[in-house]
N, C-alpha and C positions, 0 to 999 in steps of 0.2 A: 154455507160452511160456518162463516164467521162475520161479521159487521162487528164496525163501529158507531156508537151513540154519542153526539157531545152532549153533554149534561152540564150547563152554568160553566166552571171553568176547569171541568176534567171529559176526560173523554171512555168509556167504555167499551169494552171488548166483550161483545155478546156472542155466545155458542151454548148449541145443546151436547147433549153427552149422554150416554149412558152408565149408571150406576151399579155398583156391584151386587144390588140387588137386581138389574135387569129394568129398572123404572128409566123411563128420559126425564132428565132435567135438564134446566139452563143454567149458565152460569155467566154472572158479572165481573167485569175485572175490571179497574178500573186505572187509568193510568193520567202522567199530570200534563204529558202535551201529545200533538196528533203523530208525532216521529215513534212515540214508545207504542201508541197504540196499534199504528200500522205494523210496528216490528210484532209486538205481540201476535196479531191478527194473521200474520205470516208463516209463523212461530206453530200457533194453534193447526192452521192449514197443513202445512209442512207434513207434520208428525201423523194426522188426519189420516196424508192422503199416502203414509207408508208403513205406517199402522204402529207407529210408535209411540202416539199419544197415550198419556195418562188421565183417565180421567177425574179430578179435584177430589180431594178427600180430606175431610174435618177431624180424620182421627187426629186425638193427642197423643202424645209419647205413652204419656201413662197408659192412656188404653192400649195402646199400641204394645209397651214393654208386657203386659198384662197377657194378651193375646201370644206373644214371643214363650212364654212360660207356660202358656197351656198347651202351644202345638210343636213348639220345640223342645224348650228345658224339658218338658216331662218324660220326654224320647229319646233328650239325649245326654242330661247330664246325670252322674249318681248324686249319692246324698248328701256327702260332701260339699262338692259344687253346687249344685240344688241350693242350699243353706247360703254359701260364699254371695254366689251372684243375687236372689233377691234381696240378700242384702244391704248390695251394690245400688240397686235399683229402689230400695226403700230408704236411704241413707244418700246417696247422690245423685242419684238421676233425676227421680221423681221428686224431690224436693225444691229442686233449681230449672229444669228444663221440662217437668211432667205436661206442663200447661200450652206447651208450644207445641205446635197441628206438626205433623211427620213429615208432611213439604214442604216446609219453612222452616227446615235444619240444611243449611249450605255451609259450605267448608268456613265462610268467614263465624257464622255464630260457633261453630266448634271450637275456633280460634278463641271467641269471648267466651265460651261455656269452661276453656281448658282457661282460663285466666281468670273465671271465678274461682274453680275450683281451688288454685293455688292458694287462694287466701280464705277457704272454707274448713273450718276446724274439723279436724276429724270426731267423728261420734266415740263414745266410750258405750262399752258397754259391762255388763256386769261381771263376767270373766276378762276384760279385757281394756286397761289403761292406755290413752294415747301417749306415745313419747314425746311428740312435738305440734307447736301452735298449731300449725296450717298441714292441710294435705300432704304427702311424701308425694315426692316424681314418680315414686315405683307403684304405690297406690292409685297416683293418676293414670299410669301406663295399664294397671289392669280394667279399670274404668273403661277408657278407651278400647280399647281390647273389647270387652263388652258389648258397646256399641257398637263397632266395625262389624261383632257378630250378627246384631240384630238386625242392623239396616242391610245385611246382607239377605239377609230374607226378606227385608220390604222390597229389595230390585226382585226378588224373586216370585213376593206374593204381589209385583207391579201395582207399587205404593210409591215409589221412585224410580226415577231413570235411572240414576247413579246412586251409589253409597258415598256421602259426603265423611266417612271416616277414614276412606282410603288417601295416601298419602298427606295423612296430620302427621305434622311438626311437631312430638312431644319435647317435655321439658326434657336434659338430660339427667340420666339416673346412674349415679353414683355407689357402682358394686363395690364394695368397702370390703376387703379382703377379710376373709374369715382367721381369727387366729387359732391354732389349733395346739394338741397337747404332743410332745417329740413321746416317742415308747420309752423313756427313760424316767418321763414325768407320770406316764399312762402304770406303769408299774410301781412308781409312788403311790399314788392314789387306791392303785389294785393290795398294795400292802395295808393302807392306812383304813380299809373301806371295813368298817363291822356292819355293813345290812345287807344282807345274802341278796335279797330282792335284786340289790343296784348293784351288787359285786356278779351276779350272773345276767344283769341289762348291760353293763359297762363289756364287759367279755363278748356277747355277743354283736356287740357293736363295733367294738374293735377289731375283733377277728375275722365276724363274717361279714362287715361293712353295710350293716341291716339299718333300718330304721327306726324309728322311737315306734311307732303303729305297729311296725314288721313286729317287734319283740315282743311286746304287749298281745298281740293275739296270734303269736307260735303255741301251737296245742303239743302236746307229746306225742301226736298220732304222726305229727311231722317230722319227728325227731330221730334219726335212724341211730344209736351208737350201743347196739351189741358191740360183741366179744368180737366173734366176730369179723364185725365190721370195722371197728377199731386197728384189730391188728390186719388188716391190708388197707389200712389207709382210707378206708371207704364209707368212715362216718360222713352226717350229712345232715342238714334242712333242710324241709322244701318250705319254701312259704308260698304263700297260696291264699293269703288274707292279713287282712289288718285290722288293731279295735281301735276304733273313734265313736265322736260320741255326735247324734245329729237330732233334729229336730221330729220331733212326732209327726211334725206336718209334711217334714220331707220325705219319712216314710210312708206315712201315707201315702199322701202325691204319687209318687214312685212305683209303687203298689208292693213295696219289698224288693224291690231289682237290684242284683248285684248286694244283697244283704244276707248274710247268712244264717242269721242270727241276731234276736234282740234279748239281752238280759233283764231278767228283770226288775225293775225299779225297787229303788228303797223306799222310795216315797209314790205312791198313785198319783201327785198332784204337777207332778214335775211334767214341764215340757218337752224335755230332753231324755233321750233314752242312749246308754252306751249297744255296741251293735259290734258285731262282726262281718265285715265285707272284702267283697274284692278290691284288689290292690286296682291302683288309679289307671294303669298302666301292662297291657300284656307283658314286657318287659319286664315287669317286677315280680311275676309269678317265674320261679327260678327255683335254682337246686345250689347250695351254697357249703362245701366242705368244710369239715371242722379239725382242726390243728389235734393232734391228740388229747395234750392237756383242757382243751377245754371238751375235750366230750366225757373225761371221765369228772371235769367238775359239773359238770349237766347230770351224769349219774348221780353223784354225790348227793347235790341237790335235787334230785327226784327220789332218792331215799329219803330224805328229811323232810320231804313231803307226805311220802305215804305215810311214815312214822306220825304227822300230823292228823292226816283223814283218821287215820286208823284213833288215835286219842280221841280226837272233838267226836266220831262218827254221822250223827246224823245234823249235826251244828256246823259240818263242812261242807260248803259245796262246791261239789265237784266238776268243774266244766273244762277241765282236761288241759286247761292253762299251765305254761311252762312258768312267766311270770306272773305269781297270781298275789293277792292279799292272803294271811292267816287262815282264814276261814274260806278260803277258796273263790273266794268273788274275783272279777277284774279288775286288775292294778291300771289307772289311770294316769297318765303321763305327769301330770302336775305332781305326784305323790313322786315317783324317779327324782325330777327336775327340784323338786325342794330335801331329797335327799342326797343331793348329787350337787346340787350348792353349797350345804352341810359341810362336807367331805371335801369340795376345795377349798374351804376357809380353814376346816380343821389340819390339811396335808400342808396351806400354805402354796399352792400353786398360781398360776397365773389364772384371769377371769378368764373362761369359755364358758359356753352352752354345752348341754349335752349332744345337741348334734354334730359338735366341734368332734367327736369322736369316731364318727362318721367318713369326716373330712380327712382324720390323721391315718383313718385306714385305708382309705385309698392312697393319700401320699406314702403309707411305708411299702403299702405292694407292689406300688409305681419301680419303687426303688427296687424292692427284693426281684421285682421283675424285669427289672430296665427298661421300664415303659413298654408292656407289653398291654396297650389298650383295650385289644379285644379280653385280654383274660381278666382284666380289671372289671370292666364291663358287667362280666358276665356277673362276677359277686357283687356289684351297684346294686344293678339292675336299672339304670340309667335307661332312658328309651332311645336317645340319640349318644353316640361318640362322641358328639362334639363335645357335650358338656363336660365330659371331663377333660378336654384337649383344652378349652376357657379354663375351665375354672380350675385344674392343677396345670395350668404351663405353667408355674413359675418351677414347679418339680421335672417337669420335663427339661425346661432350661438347663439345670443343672446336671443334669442323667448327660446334655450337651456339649458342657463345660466339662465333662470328665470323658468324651470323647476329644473335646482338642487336645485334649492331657496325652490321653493313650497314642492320637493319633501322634503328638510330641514326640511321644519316649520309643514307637515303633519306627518309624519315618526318620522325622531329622535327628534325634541323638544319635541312629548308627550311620548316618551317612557319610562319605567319604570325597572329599575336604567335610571338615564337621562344619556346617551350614549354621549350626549355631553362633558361629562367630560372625555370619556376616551382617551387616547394618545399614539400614540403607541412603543414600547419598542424600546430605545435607540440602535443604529445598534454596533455590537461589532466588534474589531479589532482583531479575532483570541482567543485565550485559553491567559486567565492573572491570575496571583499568587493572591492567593485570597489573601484579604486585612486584619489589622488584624481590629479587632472589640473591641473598650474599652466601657468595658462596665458600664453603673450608675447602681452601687446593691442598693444605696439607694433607685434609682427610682424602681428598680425589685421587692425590698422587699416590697412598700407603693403599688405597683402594685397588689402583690401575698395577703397580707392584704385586701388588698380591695375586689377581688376577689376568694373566697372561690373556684368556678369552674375551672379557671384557674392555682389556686395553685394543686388541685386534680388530671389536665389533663398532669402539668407539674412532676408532682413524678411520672402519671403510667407511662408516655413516659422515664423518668429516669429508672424506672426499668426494663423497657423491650428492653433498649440499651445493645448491647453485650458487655460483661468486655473486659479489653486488651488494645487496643491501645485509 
């Protein structure tokens, strides 16, 4: 099964093994006294004779991540993800840990891979300035994430025993409360806004609690708001896709999955192509009702659109885009986002993101609703409840605070002694000398005078005290 060799002044642990191509080999392991090598030789035996040995493998991570990408990412991530994560693994992984063999990742180098990390500058890239020196915690946390996924497939394609990313200690990450805009500020802006573009992005973000992607690739074919449909209340979206913009090669790779659509480039040379796809999430393909007012401002704006096709005629094109450019191409988030920064400097508001509008729509429905979670939900399109049970409790809290109110003014203000007078008994420091009591007898005696009952209750309680002390 196994031996030991001493060699000068280490000792060796020889076995053969079979390889994943099916060849025998041997393999040397060497250890620094006879106590590790017998453990090893035990170790080796052990797993042998229950079939749980693994047998030694030279891959590196890199080949290893590389291999991960061909037989999983390409099966399972879209083109989004696809892009995000090799990324991740061309920028972190591979740069700092590519060179170390897949069996020689245990939970203590995860500890030191997570402790370079923290002092590794994040990459920039051309779209994309870092905001600070070192790593983020949350950027580390998807790192990890990553690799938990991977090595999860090396215990599977028995590359490992175990996955050394399960139960890592990351650093803590620090969700920094989103600030958002009250509907009081949201209808400043909707007053002060001159670009039809962002004034029908901002409306549907607010009202139907959509996305920057959701609103950018809503077509009109989605768009239900006849006559109608209007007057019984039964306008509507359905969203069903989103535009983002992803790599040639993810496309590729991918072989067009979950892409509906790629537009076509301004330029032949570019890498990047904008694309129409499915939303990330079954959950986000949904049906989202529209408030009156704004379905007839979606009309309005869809007349002042055809009024456009019909001018430019064949200098417009037409891909059926609800938020589109002039000339009909797709409007790309950055173009929103730099006219939507415009417009809070000019209105004079406070700084938010345009996803901040996002956030304010779920917080006003919470309320218009009294935290009715499933209906909220449904116009997210969130995949889990929970997330908005996190990330708006502090609305819910409040929707709480005005049940102790309610519960106040129905309960204890009608009740009978008024309960609101009572207080509750002063907390005591221990056993104290009782105090002495001086007493008014003139007041006692105009008291027992007045009181025929009280004078009567107070003699039989006198006589029925025991004599003595």
């Amino acid at each position: 099964m196994a031996s030991i060799i001493k060699r000068k002044k280490n000792y060796s642990v020889v076995y053969s093994y079979i390889d994943e191509n099916g060849e025998k080999k041997q393999k040397w392991e060497t250890r620094s006294s006879y106590q590790d090598a017998l453990k090893r030789k035990a170790e080796i035996e052990s797993k042998k004779t229950t079939g749980t040995f693994l047998p030694p493998s030279n891959q590196t991570i890199k080949e290893f991540m590389l291999d991960l990408v061909s037989l999983y990412g390409e099966k399972r991530w879209g083109v989004s993800m696809y892009d995000s994560q090799t990324a991740l693994i061309a920028n972190y992984i591979n740069p700092i840990i590519g060179d170390l063999k897949v069996q020689d990742i245990t939970p203590r180098v995860v500890d030191k891979y997570i402790q370079t990390l923290q002092k590794t500058p994040p990459v920039a890239t051309k779209t994309h300035r870092p905001k600070s020196e070192y790593m983020s915690n949350q950027n580390i946390e998807k790192i990890i994430k990553l690799l938990r996924c991977a090595f999860k497939q090396a215990v599977r394609w028995e590359l490992v025993a175990k996955n050394p990313f399960d139960n890592v200690v990351l650093p803590k990450v620090e969700y920094k409360k989103r600030d958002i805009w009250t509907a009081d500020m949201i209808r400043t802006a909707l007053d002060q806004c001159t670009d039809s573009k962002l004034y029908v992005a901002m409306n549907l973000a607010f009202a139907c609690s959509l996305r920057m992607g959701e609103i950018l690739g809503l077509t009109w074919s989605n768009v239900h708001i006849s006559d109608e449909e209007i007057a019984d209340d039964n306008a509507y979206v359905y969203i069903d896709k989103e535009l983002a913009r992803a790599s040639k090669r993810a496309i590729e790779m991918l072989g067009h999955r979950d892409v509906y659509y790629v537009f076509p480039p301004l330029f032949a040379n570019t890498s990047t192509r904008i694309i129409l796809k499915k939303p990330k999430t079954d959950s986000s393909i949904r049906k989202v009702w529209l408030p009156k007012t704004l379905a007839y401002i979606l009309r309005e704006w869809k007349s002042a659109q055809d009024e456009l096709r019909a001018l430019l005629r064949d200098e417009y094109q037409d891909y059926d885009l609800v938020v589109a450019l002039a000339n009909g191409r797709p409007c790309e988030d950055r173009i929103i986002l730099k006219s939507f920064e415009k417009l809070r400097e000019k209105a004079g508001l406070p700084k938010v993101v345009f996803h901040s509008l996002r956030h304010s729509s779920t917080t006003y429905k919470l309320k218009l609703n009294h935290g009715d979670l499933k209906a909220t939900q449904g116009d997210t399109g969130h995949a889990q409840i929970d997330m908005i049970t996190s990330v708006y409790a502090h609305i819910l809290d409040e929707d709480r605070k005005v049940n102790a109110q309610k519960f106040e003014d129905a309960f204890y203000a009608s009740a009978n002694p008024d309960l609101r007078t009572v207080r509750p008994p002063a907390k005591t420091q221990g056993p104290k000398e009782p105090e002495s009591v001086s007493l008014d007898l003139e007041a006692l005696v105009e008291q027992l005078r007045k009181s025929p009952e009280l004078a009567n209750t107070l003699a039989a309680l006198l006589a029925s005290a025991p004599s003595g002390k």
